[in-house]
C-alpha positions as CSV (number, residue, x, y, z in Angstrom):
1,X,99.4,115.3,112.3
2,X,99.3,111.6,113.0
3,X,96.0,109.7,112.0
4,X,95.3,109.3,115.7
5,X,91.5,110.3,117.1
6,X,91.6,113.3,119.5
7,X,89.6,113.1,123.1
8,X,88.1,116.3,123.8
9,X,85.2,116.0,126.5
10,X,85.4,112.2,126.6
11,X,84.2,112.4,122.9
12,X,86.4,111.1,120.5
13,X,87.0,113.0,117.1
14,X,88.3,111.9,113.7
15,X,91.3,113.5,112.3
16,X,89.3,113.4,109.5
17,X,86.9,116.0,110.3
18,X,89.9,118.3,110.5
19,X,91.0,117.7,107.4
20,X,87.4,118.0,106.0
21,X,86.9,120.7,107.3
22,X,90.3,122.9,105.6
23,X,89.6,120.8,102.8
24,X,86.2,123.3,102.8
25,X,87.7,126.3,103.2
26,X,90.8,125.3,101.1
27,X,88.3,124.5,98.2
28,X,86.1,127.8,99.1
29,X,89.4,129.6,98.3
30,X,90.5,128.0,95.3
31,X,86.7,128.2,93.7
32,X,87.0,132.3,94.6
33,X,90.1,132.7,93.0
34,X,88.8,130.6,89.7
35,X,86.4,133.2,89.8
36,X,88.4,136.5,90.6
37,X,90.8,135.6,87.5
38,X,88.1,134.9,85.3
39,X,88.4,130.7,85.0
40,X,85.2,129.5,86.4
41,X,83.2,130.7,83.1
42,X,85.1,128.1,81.5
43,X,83.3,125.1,84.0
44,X,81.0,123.5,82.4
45,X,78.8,121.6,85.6
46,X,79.8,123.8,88.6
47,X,78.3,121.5,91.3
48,X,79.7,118.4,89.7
49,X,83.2,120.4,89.7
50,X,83.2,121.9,93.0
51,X,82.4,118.0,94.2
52,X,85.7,116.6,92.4
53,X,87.7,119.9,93.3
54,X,86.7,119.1,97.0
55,X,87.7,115.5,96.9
56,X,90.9,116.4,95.5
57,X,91.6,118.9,98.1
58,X,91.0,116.5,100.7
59,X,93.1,113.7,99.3
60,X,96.1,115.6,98.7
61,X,95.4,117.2,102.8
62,X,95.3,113.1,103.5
63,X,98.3,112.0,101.7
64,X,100.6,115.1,102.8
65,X,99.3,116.1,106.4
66,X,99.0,112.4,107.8
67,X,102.8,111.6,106.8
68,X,104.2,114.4,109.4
């Protein structure tokens, strides 16, 4: 994907609210699977880690998926 907006309707739209939203469910799956195998007990502030787990998820979506 190109870092190009998207016309749908007339409305344009922000590659970035694509990658926001996988970012989401990317970090949703990640924070299930901490807890299936028994990690997230170790995480001290959840909300403060699901923030930085987020904006690592969406940074590495940015830096990979805008290249192609």
């Amino acid at each position: 994907m190109e870092l190009r907006e998207w016309a749908l309707g007339g409305v344009l739209l922000s590659p970035l609210l694509w990658y926001a939203l996988l970012a989401l469910l990317l970090t949703g799956l990640l924070r299930l699977g901490l807890q299936r195998a028994g990690l997230a007990r170790w995480i001290w502030h959840e909300a403060l880690f699901d923030c930085a787990l987020y904006v690592c998820v969406l940074a590495a979506l940015v830096a990979t998926l805008s290249r192609v």
